[in-house]
C-alpha positions in Angstrom: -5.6 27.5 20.1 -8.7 25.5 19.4 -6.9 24.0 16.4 -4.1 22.8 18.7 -7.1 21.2 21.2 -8.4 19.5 17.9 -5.1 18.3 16.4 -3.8 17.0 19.8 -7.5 14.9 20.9 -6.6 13.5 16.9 -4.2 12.1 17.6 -4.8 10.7 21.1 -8.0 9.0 19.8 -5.6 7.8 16.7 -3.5 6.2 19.5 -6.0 4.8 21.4 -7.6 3.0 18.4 -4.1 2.2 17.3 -3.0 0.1 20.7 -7.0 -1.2 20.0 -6.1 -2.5 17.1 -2.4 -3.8 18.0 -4.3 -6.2 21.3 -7.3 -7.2 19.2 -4.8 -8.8 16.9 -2.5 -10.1 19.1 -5.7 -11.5 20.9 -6.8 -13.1 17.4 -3.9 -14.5 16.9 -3.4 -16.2 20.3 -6.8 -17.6 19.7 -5.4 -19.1 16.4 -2.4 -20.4 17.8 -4.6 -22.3 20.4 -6.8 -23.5 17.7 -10.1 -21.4 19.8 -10.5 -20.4 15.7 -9.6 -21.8 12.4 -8.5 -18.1 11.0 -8.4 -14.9 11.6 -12.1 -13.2 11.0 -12.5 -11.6 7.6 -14.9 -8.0 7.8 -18.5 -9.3 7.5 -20.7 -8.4 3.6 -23.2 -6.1 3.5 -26.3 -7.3 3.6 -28.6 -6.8 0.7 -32.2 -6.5 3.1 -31.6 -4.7 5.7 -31.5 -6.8 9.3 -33.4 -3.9 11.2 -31.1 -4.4 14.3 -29.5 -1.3 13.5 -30.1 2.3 13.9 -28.5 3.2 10.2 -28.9 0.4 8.2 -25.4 -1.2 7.1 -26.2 -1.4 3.7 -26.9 2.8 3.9 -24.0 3.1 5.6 -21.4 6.3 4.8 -18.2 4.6 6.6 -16.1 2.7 4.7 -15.2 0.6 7.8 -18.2 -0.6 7.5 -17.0 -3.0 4.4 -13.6 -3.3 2.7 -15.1 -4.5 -0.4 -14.4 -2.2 -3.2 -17.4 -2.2 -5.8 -17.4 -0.6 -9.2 -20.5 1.3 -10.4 -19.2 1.7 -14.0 -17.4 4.6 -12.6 -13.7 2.9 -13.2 -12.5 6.4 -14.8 -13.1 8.2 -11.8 -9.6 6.6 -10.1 -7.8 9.0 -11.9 -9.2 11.7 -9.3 -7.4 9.7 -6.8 -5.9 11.7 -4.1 -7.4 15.3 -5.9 -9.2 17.6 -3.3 -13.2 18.1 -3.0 -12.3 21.6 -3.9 -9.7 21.2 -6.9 -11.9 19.8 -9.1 -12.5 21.4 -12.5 -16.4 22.0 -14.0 -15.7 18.4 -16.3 -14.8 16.1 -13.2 -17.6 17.8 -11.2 -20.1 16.7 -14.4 -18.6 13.5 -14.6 -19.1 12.5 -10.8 -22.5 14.1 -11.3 -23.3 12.2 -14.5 -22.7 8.9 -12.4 -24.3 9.8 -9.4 -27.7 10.5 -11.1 -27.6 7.3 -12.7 -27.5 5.1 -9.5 -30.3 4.3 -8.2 -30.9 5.5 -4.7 -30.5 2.4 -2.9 -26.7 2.0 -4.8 -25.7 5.6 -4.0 -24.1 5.0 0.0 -22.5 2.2 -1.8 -20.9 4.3 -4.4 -20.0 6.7 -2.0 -18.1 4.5 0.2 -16.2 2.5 -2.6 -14.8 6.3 -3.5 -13.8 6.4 0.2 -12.1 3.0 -0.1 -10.5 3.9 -3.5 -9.3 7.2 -2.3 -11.4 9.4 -4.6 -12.7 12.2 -2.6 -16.4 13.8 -4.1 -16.1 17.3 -5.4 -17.5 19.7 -2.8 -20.4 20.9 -5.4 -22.1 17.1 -4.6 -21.5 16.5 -1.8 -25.2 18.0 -0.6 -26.7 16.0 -3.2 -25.4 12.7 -2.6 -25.8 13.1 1.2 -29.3 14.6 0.7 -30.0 11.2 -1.5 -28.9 9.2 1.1 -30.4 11.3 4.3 -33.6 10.6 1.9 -33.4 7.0 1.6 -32.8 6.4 5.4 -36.1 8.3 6.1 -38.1 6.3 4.0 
């Protein structure tokens, strides 16, 4: 039952951000037509120094919304992981996400973690309290 609750309330707030989306853009693009703007707004960089205007600093940001800029952190081989489950992963892939993630340096690791969002590699389950303990760290501090 509580799945169906969970499934439905999905895929309402899907909708909603959905039609969101649909009148921002149609709003944008009035606004171009007009001349208001010269284009359409592009998603904003991270900044390097944090701004302090946030609660969670962009830069140690988890959500890949937050940029759509896909960085590589030497980790190119890891793409063909793409669309594998946290929990499929053999002993080897776990090592070789490991491998990489203890050679970031803290400040580079919610930036690794969202370009594997953005590239569609999901982090074996066996990390994913290490990275997120990493970054829960770093946002502390």
């Amino acid at each position: 039952m509580w799945y169906l609750i969970i499934f439905i309330s999905v895929v309402f707030l899907g909708t909603i951000a959905a039609i969101a989306s649909y009148f921002r853009n149609k709003k944008l693009q009035r606004m171009l037509e007009r001349g208001e703007i010269t284009e359409i707004p592009e998603p904003q960089e991270i900044p390097e120094v944090c701004c302090g205007q946030h609660e969670t600093c962009e830069r140690d940001s988890l959500l890949a919304a937050v940029s759509k800029k896909i960085d590589y952190y030497d980790d190119e081989e890891l793409d063909q992981y793409i669309g594998t489950e946290p929990d499929e992963y053999s002993d080897e892939a776990v090592n070789e996400f490991r491998e990489i993630l203890y050679t970031l340096q803290e400040i580079e690791v919610a930036g690794w973690l969202r370009s594997l969002q953005l590239r569609g590699v999901q982090l074996p389950d066996a990390l994913k309290d290490e990275a997120f303990l990493i970054v829960g760290e770093r946002r502390t501090h």
